[in-house]
N, C-alpha and C positions, 0 to 999 in steps of 0.2 A: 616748183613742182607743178605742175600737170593737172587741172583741174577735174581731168577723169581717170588719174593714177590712182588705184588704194593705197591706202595708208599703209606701210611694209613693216613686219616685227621687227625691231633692231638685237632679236635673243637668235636668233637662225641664220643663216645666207637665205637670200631672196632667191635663191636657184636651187634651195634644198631640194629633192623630191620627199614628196610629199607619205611614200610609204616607208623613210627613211627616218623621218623627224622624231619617231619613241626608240630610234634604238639605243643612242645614248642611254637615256632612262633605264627600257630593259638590261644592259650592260651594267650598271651601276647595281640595280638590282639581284643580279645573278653574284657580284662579287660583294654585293653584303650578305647573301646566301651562303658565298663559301665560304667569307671567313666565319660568319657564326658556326657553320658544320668543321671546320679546320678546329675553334676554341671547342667547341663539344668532343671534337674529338682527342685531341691535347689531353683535355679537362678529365676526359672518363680514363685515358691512361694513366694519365699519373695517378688517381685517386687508384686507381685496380693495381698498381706498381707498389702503391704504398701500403693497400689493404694487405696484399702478398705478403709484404716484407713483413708485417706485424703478424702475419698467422704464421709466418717459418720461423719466428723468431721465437713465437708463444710454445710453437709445436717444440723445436730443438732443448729448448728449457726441459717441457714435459718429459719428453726423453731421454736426458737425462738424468732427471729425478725416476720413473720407472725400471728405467734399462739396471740403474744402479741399485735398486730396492728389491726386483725380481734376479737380477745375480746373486744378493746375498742370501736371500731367500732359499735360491739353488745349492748355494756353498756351504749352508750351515750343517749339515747333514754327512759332510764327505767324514768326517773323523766316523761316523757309527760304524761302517765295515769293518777296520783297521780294531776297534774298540773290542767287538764282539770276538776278531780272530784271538785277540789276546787272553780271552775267559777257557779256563779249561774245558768247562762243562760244555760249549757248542764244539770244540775238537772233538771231544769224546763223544756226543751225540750224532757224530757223522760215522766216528770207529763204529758204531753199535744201533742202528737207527730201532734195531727193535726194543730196547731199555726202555717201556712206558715209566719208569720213573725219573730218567732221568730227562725222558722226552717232557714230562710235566717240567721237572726243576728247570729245564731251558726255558718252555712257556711264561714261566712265573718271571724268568730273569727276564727274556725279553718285555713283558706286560711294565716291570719296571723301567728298564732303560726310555722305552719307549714315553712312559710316562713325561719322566724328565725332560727327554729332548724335545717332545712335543712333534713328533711326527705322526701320520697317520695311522702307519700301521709297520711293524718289524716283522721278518718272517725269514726263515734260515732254509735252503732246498738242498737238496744232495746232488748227485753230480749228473745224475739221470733228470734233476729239472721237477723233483718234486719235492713238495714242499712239509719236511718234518717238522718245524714248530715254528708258531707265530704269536704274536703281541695278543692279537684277537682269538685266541683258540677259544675261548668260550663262549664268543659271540655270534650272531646269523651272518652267513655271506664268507665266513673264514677260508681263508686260504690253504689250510691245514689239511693233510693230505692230498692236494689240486696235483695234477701234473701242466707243470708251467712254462716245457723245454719249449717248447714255439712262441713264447714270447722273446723279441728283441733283447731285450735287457738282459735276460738270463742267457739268449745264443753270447751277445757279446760279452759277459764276465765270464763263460766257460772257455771261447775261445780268444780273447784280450785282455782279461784278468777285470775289466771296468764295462759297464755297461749304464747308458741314460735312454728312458725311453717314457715318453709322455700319451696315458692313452686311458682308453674305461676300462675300470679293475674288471675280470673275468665273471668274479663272483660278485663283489659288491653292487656293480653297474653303477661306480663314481668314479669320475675322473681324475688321475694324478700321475704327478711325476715321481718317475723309480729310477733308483741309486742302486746297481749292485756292487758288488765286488767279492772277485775269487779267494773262497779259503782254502789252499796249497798246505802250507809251510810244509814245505818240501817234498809234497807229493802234487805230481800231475793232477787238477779239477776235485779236488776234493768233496769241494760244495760251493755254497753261494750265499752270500747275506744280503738282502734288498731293504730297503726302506721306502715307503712310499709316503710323497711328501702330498698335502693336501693346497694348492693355489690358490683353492676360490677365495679366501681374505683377501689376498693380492689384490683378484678380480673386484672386491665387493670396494675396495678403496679404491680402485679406478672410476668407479661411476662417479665420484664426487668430483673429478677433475672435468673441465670443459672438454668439450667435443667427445669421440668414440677412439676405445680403443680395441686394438687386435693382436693376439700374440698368435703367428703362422708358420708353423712347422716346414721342415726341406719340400714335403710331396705339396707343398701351396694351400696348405688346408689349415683354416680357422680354426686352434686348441681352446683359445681364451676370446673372450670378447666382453664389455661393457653391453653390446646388443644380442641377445638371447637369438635373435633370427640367424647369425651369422655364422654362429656355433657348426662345428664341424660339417662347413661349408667348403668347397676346395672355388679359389679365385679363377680357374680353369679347369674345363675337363680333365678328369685322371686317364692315360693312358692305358694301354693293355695290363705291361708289367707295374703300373701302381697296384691295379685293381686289383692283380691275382696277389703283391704283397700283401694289401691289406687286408684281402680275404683270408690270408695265412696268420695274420699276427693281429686281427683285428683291434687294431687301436682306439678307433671311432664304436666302439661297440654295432650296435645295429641302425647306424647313423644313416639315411640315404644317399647321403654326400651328393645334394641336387648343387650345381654347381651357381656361384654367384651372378648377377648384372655386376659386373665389373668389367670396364672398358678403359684403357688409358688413350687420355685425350692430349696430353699434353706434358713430356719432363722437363722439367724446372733447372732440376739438379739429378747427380747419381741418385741419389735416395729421396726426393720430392719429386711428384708427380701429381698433375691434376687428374684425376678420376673420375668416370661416372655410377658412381655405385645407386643399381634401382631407379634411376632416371635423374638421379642429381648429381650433379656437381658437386667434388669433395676433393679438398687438399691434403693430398696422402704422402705423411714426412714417416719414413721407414729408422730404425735400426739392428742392428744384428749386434745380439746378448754375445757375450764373453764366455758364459760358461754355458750353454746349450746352443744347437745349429737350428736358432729360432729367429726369427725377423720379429719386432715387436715395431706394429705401425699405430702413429695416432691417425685421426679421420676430423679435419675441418670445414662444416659446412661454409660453402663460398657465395650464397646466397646472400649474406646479410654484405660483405664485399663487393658483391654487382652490385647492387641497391644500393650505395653508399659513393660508386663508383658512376651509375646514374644519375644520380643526385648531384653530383660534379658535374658530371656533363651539361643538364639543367643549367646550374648555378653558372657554369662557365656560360652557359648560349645566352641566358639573359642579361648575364653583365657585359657582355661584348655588343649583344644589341641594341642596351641602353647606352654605353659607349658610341656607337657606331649610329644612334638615332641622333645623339647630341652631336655629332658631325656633320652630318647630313641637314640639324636644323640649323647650326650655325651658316655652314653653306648656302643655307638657302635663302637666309636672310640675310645675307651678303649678295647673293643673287637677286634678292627680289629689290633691295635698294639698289641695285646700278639697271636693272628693269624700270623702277618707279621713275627714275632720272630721264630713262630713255625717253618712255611712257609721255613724261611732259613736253620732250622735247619735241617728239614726233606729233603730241596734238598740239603745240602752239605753231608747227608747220600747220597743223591740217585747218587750224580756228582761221590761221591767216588765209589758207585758199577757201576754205569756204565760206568768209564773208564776200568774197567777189563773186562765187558762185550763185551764191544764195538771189542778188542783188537780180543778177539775169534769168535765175529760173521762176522770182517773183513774179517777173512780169511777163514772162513764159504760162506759169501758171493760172496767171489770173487771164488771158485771152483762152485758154483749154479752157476755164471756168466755164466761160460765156457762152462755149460752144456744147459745151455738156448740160449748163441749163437748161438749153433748148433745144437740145435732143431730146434730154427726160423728158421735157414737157409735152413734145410731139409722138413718144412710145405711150405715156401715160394717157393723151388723147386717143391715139388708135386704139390701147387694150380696154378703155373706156367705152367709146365706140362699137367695138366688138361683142362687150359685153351686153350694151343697151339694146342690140341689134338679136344677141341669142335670147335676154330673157324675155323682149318686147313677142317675139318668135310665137313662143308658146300659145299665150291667151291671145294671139289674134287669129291664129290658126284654130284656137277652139271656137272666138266670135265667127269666125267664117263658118264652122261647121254648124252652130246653133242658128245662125241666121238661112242657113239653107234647109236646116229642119222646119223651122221655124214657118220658111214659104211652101211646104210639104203640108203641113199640117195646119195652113190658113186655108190651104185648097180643098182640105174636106173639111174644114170649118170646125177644125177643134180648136176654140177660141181661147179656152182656158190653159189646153197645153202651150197654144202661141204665149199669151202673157206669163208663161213661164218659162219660156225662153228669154225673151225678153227681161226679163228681170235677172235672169243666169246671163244676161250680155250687161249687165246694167253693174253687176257682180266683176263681171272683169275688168267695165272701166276700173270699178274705183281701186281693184286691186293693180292694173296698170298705174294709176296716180301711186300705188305704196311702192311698187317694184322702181320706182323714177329714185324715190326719193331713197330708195336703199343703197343706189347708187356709190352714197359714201363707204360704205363699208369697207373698199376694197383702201381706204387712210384711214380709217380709225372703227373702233368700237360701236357697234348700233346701238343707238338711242333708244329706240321703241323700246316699249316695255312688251316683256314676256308675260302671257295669260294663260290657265287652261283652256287647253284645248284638247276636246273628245276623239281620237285616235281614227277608231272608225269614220267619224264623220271628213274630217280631213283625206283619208284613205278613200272616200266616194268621190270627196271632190274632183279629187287626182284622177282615178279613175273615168268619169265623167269625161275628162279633158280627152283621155288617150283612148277613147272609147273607138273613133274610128281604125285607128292601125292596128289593137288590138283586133278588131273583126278581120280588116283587111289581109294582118299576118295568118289570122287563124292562129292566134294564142289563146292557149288556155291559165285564166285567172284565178288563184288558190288564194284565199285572205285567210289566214286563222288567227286570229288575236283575241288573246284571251287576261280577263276576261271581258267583254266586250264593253264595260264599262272602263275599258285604261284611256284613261288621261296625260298629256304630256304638258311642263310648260314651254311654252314656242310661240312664237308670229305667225300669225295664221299665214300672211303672204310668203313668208320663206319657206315654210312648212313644207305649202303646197305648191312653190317653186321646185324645191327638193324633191318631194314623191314626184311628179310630173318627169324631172329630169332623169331620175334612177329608174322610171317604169319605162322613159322611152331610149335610152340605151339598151335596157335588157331586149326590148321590141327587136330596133338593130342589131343588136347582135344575133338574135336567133334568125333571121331573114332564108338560112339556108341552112337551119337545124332539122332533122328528121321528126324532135318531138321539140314543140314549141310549149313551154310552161313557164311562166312567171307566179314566183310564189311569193306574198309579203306576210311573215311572220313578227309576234310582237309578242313581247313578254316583260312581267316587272322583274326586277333582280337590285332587291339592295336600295331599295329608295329610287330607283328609273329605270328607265325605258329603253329594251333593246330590239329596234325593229330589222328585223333581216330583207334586202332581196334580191332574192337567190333567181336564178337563169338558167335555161339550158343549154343554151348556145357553147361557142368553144371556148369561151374563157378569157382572159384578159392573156396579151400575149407577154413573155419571160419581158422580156425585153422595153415593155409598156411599166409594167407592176411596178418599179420602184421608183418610175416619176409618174405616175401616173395623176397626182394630184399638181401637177408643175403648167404654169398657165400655155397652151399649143401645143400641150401633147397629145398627140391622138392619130389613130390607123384608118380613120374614115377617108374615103376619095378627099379629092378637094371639092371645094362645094358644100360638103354635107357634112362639115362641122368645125370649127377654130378649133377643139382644143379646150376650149373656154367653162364649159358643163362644169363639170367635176369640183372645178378652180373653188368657182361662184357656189356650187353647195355646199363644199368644203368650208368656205367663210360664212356663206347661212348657218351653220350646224353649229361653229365655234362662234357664233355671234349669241346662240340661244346656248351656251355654255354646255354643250353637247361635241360631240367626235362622229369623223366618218371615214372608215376604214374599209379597205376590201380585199379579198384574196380569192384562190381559187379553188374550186373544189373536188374533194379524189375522186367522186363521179363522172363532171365533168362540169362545167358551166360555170361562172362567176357569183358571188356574194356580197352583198355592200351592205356594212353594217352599220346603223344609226343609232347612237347612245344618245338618250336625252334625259332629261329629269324629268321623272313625275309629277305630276299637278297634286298638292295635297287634298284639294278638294276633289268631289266623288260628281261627274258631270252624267245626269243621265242619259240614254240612247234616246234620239230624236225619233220620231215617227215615221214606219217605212215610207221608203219611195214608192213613186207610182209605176205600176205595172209594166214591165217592156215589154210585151208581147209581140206586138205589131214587130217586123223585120225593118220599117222604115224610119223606126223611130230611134232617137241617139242617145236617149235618157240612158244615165249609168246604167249597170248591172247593179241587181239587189244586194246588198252585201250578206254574205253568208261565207259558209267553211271553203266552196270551192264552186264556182261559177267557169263554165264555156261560153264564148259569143258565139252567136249562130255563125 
């Protein structure tokens, strides 16, 4: 092997492409997807096959146990017509209908008969359809004297000799089923005997059985129901010629016959059918009675059937996928041992070429060593260099301005201002010998210790220094620090490294601003010190701002500046455990912001400076809110 071959999977071809390598995966994926949805779906049919089979099986029972119990019901009653032709007194009451006494002794006989058989009501009519004596004649609601020819039952036992008809009694307004039958014997329509049988028992023992039931007349209209809602409801609009029967023979009494939510969704069989009755789902197992042209349906909610038939489905998806996980793991740790084999075999290829590798890039390595040592060493000398060369910069450019003041005002013989120049140059050696020795900062942690230091007084020294460009730019100088007694702790020489360096960039930057202001604000917050200084100039440019502290960044010509500023107060600031940050501002001009800690001690303000009057002189500005150089 090739000692700059990689190491190749032995699970792939070495020439797979590389957007082809998951499709295996997603393939295998997709088909443990379908088979879980194939067992879900298996799983919810048969459970819904089976729920079926158990509700048509429950429903057919019920059916007929009802269908058999409401026939006989029907049938008990057929002997009363036949009973009553055979009594002289209803013959004769029909010869004679004006006999009130004999129209009583009929009344009485029916009041008995009726008793016994337990019917609702007995009532005998004449051939015109009205009704001479009934069971109830002394009761409210009686039929007794009614004329009754437009009802059904009496059209067909005057013209068929029998008549059945299910409907709300005229007078009563209760519903029942009527029995006539024609009294002849041997005369054309002689009269009529009807019995009216009373159902709702039937009905009242239907509610005890599961689900609903419905007994539905030929026009498709609800007689009977276990649900009070359904009651002389038609399963379909009634058509023209329904409408005008029923308005003729009113069966439903004053029923509105708003028609049902009934929709078939689904036949089973001739006489089962899935329904939607009112927005649900119902297994509608129908039969048609023996002895009346009624349909009697049971009504099974199929609700608890889905549920049950979901619950399979379930039960099927997660046993298939626990199946199909335990395949999948055996596979895979069957895979991942003839992998862990390969695995070995391909890194004891790779251990063997890379001990001969290793051997010559050793000593490859160590000759790059030698030459990157002394690289470092010769970037760390120049940035070294550079930097000795920016901060030495400062105070000598101030000793040359003090010493030229200095020869100014030995000429008119202010002897006392000289020796204070003199002693202000005498100030910058010693702070050159500390700027030498800070040197290290830029490999480790300064040493000096941190002291208070009076805010303002430092802020004069700085000033002092940048006194001439200040005039020279014609900048205007804003101090406001408050209160004038803040204190920072810090090294005086970095301090005043710091300020010096942020006053004389804001200087440069403004060179060709319309209004030149440098403003240094200070405030406590929190236990330290947040000094700002803000600029009018154009601002730090996009493209500067996020290296802006990175050592030779910088927009100045060449010449007039490394780079190096920023670097070196950046590591002042975090030497004295302080931050220096800057940004730009929505008016216009730059901000550099100095976070230090405060001095717990309270250092008082030194005694003002001496008077600048004179235009020749370089002594600071007074410190105050807001100072112009002439």
């Amino acid at each position: 092997m090739n000692s700059r071959e990689p190491v190749r999977r032995f699970d792939l071809p070495p020439d797979a492409p590389k957007g082809w390598r998951g499709l295996p995966r997603w393939c295998g994926a997709l088909a443990l997807v379908g088979i879980a949805a194939i067992a879900a779906f298996a799983g919810h049919q048969l459970a819904m096959q089976n729920g079926l089979a158990r509700l048509r099986e429950a429903a057919e029972h019920r059916l007929d146990m009802l269908a058999t119990g409401l026939d006989a019901d029907l049938a008990r009653f057929d002997y009363l017509p036949a009973l009553l032709e055979m009594t002289p007194i209803v013959p004769a009451l029909l010869g004679t209908p004006s006999d009130t006494q004999l129209r009583d002794a009929v009344n009485r006989y029916l009041d008995g008969v009726n008793a016994t058989a337990g019917a609702e009501m007995l009532y005998v009519l004449d051939a015109a359809g009205t009704s001479l004596a009934a069971s109830d004649w002394d009761k409210p609601g009686t039929t007794l004297g009614q004329d009754l020819s437009f009802r059904p039952y009496v059209i067909d036992a005057l013209g068929q000799g029998r008549g059945r008809f299910y409907g709300v009694g005229i007078t009563s307004k209760r519903p029942g089923y009527y029995l006539s039958y024609a009294l002849r014997r041997g005369q054309p329509q002689r009269g009529v005997v009807a019995v009216k049988v009373n159902l709702e028992e039937a009905e009242r023992a239907w509610r005890k059985l599961p689900g609903d039931v419905a007994l539905i007349d030929p026009r498709g209209v609800v007689i009977l129901s276990t649900r009070e809602d359904l009651k002389f409801r038609p399963l379909l609009p009634l058509d023209a010629a329904q409408r005008a029967e029923v308005l003729r023979s009113r069966p439903y009494g004053e029923a509105p016959l708003q028609p049902l939510r009934w929709t078939q969704k689904e036949a089973l069989d001739r006489d089962v059918q899935v329904i939607s009755l009112d927005g649900r789902d119902q297994l509608a197992s129908a039969r048609t009675l023996r002895g009346a042209p009624w349909q009697l349906v049971v009504l099974d909610d199929l609700a608890p059937v889905r549920v049950a038939a979901r619950n399979a489905a379930l039960t099927a998806t997660l046993a298939m996928t626990v199946l199909l996980l335990l395949a999948v793991a055996l596979w895979q740790r069957r895979r991942a041992v003839r992998q862990k084999l390969a695995n070995q075999a391909a890194l004891q290829a790779a251990h063997d070429t890379l001990e001969s590798t290793v051997v010559a890039r050793t000593a490859q390595l160590r000759a790059a060593q030698g030459e990157l040592v002394h690289t470092g060493k010769m970037a760390a000398l120049g940035q070294m260099s550079a930097g000795v060369v920016h901060e030495l910069n400062q105070p000598l450019t101030a000793m040359r301005t003090l010493s030229e003041s200095a020869g100014i005002l030995l000429d008119r013989n202010r002897l006392d201002d000289v020796r204070g120049n003199l002693e202000r140059i005498r100030n910058m050696v010693d702070r050159l010998a500390r700027l030498t020795s800070q040197l290290k900062t830029f490999a480790h942690k300064s040493d000096l210790p941190l002291v208070p230091l009076l805010l303002s007084q430092a802020i004069a020294d700085a000033q002092m220094i940048v006194a001439e460009p200040l005039k020279k730019q014609r900048v205007s100088l804003v101090l406001d620090v408050q209160p004038a007694t803040l204190s920072v702790m810090a090294e005086e020489a970095a301090l005043g490294s710091v300020l010096v360096n942020l006053m004389r960039n804001a200087i440069d930057a403004m060179q060709d601003a319309p209004v030149r202001t440098l403003c240094l604000q200070a405030r406590p917050k929190d236990g330290r010190v947040v000094l700002s200084v803000t600029d009018t100039g154009p601002g730090i440019h996009p493209d500067i701002l996020p290296r802006l502290f990175e050592p030779f960044v910088t927009r100045k010509p060449a010449g007039s500046g490394l780079g190096l500023g920023l670097v070196i107060s950046a590591q002042l600031v975090r030497a004295m455990d302080g931050t220096l940050r800057a940004t730009n501002l929505a008016t216009g001009g730059a901000c550099f912001v100095v976070d230090l800690p405060a001095a717990i001690a309270v250092i008082h303000s030194p005694p003002p400076l001496a008077d600048s009057s004179d235009a020749s002189d370089f002594s600071p500005f007074p410190f105050s809110t807001g100072v112009t150089p002439p």
